[in-house]
N, C-alpha and C positions, 0 to 999 in steps of 0.2 A: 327694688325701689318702688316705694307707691305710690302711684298716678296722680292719689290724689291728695299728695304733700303740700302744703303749702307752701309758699315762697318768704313768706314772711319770717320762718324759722329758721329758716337759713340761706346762706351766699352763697355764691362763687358755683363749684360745681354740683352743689347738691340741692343749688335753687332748679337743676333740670329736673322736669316729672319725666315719666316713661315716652309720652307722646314727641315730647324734647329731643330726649335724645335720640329717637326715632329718626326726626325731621334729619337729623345730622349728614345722613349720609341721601338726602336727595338728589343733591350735587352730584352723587356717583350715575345718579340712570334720567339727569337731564338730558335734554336734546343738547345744550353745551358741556357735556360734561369735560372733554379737551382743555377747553376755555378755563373752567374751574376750578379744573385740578391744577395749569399749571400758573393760575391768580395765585391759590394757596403756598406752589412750591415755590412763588415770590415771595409770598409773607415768610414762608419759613427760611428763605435765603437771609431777607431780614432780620428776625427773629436770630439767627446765627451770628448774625451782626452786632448782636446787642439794639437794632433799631428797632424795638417793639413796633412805637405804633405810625402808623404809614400813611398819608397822602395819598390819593387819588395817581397824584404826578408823580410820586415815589412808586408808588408798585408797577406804574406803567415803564418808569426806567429801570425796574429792577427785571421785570419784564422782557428788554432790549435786552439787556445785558444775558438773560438765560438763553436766546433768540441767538447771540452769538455766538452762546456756548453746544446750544444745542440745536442743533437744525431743524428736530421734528417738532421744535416750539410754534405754535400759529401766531400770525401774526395779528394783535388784537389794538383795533384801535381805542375804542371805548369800552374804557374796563369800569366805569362810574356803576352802570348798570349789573355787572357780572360782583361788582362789591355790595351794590344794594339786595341783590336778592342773597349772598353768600351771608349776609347782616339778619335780613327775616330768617335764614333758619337756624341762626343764631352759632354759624361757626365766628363769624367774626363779630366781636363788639365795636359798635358803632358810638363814637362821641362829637364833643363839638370844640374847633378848637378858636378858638378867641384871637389867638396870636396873630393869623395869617389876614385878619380885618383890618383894611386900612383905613376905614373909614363905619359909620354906619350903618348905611347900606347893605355893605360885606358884611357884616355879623349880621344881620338878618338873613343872608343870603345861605348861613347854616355852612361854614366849612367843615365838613367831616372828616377826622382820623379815624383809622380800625386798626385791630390788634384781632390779635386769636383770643377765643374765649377758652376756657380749660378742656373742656368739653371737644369742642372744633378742634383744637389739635394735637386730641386724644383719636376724635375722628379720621383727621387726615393721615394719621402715620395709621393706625389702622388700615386703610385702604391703601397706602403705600406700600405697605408690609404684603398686600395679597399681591401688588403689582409685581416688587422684587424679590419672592417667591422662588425657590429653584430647588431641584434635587438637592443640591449641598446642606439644606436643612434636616432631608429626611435621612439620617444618620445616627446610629446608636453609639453612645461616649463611654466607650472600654477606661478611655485615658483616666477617667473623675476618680474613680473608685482610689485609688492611693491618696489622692486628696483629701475624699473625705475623710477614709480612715484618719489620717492626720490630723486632718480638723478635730473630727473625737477626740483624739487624747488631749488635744490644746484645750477642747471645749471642758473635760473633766478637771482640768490643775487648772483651767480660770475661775472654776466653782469652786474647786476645794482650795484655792486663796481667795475668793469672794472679788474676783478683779470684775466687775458687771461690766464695762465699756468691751473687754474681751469676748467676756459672753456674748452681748451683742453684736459685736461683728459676727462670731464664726456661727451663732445659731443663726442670723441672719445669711451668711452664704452655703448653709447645710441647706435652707429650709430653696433657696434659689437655686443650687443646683441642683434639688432632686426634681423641683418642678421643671428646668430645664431638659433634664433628663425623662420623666413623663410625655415632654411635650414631642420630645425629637424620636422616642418610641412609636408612640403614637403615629407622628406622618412619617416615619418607617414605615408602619404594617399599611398603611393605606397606601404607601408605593405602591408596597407590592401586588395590593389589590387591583392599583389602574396598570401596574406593568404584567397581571395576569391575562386581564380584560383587552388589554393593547395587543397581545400576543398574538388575534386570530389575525388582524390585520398586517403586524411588523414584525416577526417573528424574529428578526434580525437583531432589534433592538433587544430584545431579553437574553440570543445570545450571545451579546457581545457586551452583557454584565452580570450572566449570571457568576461565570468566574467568582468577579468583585464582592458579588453579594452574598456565595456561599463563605470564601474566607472571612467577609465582616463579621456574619452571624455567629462563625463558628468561633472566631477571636472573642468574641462578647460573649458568647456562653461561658470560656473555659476562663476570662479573667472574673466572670462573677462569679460562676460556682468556686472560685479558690479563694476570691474576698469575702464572700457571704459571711461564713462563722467569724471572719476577723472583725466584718462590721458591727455583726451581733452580740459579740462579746465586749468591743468599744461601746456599743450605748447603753449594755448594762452597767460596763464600770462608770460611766457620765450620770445613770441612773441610781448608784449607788452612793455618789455624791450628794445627792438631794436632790428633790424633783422638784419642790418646792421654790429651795432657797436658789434654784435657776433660773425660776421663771420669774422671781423676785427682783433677782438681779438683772436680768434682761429686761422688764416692763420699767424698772429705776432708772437704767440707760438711755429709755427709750424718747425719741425727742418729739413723737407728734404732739402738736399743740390742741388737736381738737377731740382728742381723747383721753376720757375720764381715766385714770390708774386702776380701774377694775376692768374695763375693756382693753389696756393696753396687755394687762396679767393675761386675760381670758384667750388674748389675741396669739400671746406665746404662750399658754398651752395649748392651743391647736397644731400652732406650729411643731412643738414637741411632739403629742400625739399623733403627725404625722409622717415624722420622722422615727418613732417607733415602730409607725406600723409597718415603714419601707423593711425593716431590718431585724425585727426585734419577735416578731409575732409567729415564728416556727412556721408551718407550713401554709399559712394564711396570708404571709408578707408577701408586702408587694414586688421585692425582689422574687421571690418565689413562682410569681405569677407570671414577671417577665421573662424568667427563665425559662418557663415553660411555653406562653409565646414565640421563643423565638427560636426553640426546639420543633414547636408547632409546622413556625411558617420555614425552618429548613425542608421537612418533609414537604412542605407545599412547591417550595421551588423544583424539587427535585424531582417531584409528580410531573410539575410542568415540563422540565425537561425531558422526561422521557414521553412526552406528549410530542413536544414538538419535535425532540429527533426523530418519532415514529413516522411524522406526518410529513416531515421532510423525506423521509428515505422512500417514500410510497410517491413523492412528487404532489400531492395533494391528502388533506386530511380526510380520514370517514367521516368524519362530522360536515365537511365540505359537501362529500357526494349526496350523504343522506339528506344536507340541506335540497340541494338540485333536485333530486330524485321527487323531495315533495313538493317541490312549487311544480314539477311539471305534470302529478298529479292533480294539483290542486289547478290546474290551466284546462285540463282537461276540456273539451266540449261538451261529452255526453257521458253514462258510464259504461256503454260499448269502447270508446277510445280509454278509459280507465283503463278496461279488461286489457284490451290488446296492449297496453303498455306494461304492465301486471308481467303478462303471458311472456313479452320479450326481455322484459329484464329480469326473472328469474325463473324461466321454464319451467316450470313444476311440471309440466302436463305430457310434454314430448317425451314418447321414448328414448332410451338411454340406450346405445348402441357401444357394444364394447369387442373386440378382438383378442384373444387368449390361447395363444400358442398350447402342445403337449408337452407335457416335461422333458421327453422322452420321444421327440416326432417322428425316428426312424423304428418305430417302433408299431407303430400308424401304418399299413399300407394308401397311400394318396388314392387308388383308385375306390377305396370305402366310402359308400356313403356314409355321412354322418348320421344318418338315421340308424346304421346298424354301428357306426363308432363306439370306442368309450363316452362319454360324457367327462366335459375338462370343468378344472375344478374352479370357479372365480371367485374372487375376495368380494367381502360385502362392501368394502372402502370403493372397489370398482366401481361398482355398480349404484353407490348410492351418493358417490360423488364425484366420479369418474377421476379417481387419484390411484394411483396402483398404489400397495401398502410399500410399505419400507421392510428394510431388511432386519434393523434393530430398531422396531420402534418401543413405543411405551408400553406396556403390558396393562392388563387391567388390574384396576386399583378394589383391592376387597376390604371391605368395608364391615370390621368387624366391633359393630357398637358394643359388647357387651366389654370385650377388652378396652376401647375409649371410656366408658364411666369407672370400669376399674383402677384405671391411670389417673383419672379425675380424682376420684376417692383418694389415692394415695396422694397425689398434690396437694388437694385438702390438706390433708393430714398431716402433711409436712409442714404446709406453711402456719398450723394448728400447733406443732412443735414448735416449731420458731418462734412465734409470736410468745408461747408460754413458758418456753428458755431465756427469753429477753426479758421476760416479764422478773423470773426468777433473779435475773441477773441485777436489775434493779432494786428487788427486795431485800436481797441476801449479800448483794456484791460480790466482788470475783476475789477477794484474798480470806485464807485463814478454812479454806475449804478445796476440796478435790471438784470439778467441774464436769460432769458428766458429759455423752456426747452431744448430745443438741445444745448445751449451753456452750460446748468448744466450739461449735461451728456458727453459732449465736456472737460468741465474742472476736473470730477472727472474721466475717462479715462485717461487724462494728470499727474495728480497729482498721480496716483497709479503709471504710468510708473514711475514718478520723484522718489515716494514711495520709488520704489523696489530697485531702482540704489542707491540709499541714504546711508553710512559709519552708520549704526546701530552705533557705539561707540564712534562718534562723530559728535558733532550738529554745528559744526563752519564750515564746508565745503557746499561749494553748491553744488545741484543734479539736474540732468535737467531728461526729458523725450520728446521721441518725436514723432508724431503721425499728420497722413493727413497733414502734410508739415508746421508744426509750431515746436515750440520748448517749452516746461513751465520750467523753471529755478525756484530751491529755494533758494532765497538768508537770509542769518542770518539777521536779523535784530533786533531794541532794542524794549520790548513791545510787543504787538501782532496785528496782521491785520484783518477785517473783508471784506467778501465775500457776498453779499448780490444776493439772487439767488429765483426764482420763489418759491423754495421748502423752504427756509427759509433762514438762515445766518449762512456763516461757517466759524469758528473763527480759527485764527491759529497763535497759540504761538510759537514768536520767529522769525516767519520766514513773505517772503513775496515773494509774488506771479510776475514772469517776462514771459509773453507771447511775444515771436517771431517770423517770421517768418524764416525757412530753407534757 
């Protein structure tokens, strides 16, 4: 919005400049702000009434009446002044009402009504919305995903019969649930960031949800990765319909009155184009992205959890002690008391006294000095950290680099096949030829992703998968197709085989 718009070009809420809307929310960090907000949630009790604009003696009865409903309402006697200032910063408009004059005088004496301005009570539920605020917001929506799908195929046969009021409904609730769904991801991952940061304090609360929040994530990973290719193939057939003659119809439906027919077009193709990009854009979408987010923040819970079981079963965390350890350095007096505190809490300095039997001590006459003894044999684990070794412990690990780049090499090399089997596979397709070995293990890689993505309950949908930069589609077909492959021939009813490239 620019500051410095005139007012002359236009009404209502777009005669606000930036500074305007600014002023909006003073009301929140007045010294009354109590007083203010619940003025407002009078108007807007109002307002729900159908009684737009209000009296001084109206909002102060509407006022009593929240007072009864709600106890923690103040009790405010003169609200004249709490509407005057709510009027300069232009949440409420301010008029004059003629009616209530019964004489001369009184119209001079200026009775004012107020209502909400567009702006103010856009503001007020704004700040209502941070007051009633709660976890139950930050929740990822597993449920939407069958909706939408549905909505696609409605969205395509409302294009391809040209029904535009259809169109604009369902592009209109595509384009609100996906932002809904951004927004409820969104204060998800931020949960989880103040429920990391909450942890060193209340460890309690994180475990007594993390349960809740590993089954959520994991429910939402595995119904998006099984809807993904269904979505994506729904907005291509919506796209094959006409992308045009959509947006056409949708911007013809459209009912604002203060927008030109080229901004309304322009308006649903963004809409569109954002709806693409959830679904439609391979490994770039924004499905994609969530998914891997929320793959992300499993590993993060789970970090956390073994953090804080460690910290519990030790009865305090290391990060606890090494905090203490340095404030009582850092208290120190001089750096003599440094040293000596140094010295006591990790000895470096003091001899290491150890006792170590003979294997064999009847074998020792007792009256030997040990100057003329055997010499007993002690573990360096004794001695250098006074732990006796174990009986089975870990062996040492040898460390042989020239066989790790040799393995390396070979893993290259594989995955150098792969990618140039897949590549093949795309070029040449898989029927009407014998399939050498990196292209069989190329195609049944493909075919388990296609697999897994696939509507278990129904065999009339196609399933893709996709891997080293190709793509394998299963399309329904009538009959069955055969696969002919180094290892043998692999038959498959019903269906037939579509290799592409990404």
């Amino acid at each position: 919005m620019d500051e410095n718009t005139g007012q002359g070009a236009a009404f209502g809420i777009d005669a606000f400049t930036l500074d305007d809307r600014m002023r909006l929310f003073h009301f929140a960090a007045a010294e009354k702000r109590h007083e203010y907000l619940w003025v407002l949630r009078a108007f807007d009790r109002g307002r729900a009434n159908y009684q737009v604009l209000l009296h001084a003696s109206q909002a102060r009865e509407l006022l009593q009446a929240l007072r009864e409903e709600h106890p923690s309402c103040p009790a405010i006697e003169d609200v004249q002044p709490l509407l005057d200032s709510l009027a300069d910063w232009r949440l409420l408009d301010r008029s004059y009402d003629g009616t209530r004059a019964a004489n001369l005088a009184e119209y001079r004496n200026r009775h004012y009504v107020y209502q909400f301005t567009q702006a103010g009570y856009r503001a007020y539920h704004a700040v209502e919305d941070v007051l009633g605020a709660g976890l139950e917001d930050a929740q990822l929506s597993r449920l939407v995903f069958p909706d939408i799908l549905a909505d696609l195929k409605a969205l395509a046969e409302a294009n391809r019969t040209g029904d535009g009021d259809e169109i604009y409904r369902k592009l209109g609730r595509l384009d609100g649930v996906l932002s809904d769904m951004a927004m409820r991801a969104a204060r998800f991952y931020l949960m989880l960031g103040d429920l990391a940061r909450t942890n060193d304090t209340s460890p309690e609360v994180f475990l007594a949800h993390k349960d809740g929040l590993l089954t959520h994530m994991r429910e939402f990973t595995a119904e998006l990765a099984r809807y993904q290719p269904l979505l994506a193939a729904a907005v291509q057939k919506v796209a094959a319909t006409g992308v045009e003659r959509l947006i056409a119809l949708a911007a013809g439906a459209d009912e604002r009155l203060f927008r030109t027919p080229a901004e309304r077009e322009e308006d649903w193709r963004q809409r569109w184009s954002g709806l693409t990009h959830w679904f439609a854009d391979g490994t770039a979408s924004e499905a994609e992205r969530l998914q891997g987010a929320t793959i992300t923040a499993i590993a993060g819970v789970l970090a956390l959890l073994r953090r804080v079981t460690e910290a519990r079963r030790g009865g305090v965390s290391r990060e606890s002690q090494l905090r203490h350890l340095a404030q009582w350095f850092v208290s120190c007096p001089s750096d003599d008391d440094a040293h000596a505190l140094f010295q006591v809490t990790f000895d470096l300095g003091s001899p290491r006294h150890v006792a170590v039997p003979y294997d064999e001590p009847e074998l020792i006459p007792s009256r030997l000095s040990w100057w003329d003894a055997e010499p007993v044999r002690v573990a360096r684990t004794l001695v250098q950290s006074g732990r006796t070794p174990g009986l089975h412990g870990v062996g040492r690990i040898e460390r042989n680099h020239a066989q790790r780049q040799r393995l390396r090499a070979e893993q290259l090399k594989a995955q150098a096949q792969r990618r140039s089997a897949a590549g093949a596979l795309a070029g040449d397709g898989v029927y009407d030829r014998v399939l050498d070995e990196p292209e069989t293990q190329a195609l049944l890689g493909l075919l388990d992703l296609a697999l897994s993505a696939r509507v278990p309950a129904s065999r009339s949908v196609t399933a893709s998968g996709s891997a080293h930069g190709v793509r394998l589609t299963l399309r329904p077909c009538e009959g069955s197709t055969t696969v002919a492959t180094i290892r043998g021939r692999l038959h498959l009813d019903g269906l037939r085989l579509e290799v592409s490239s990404i």
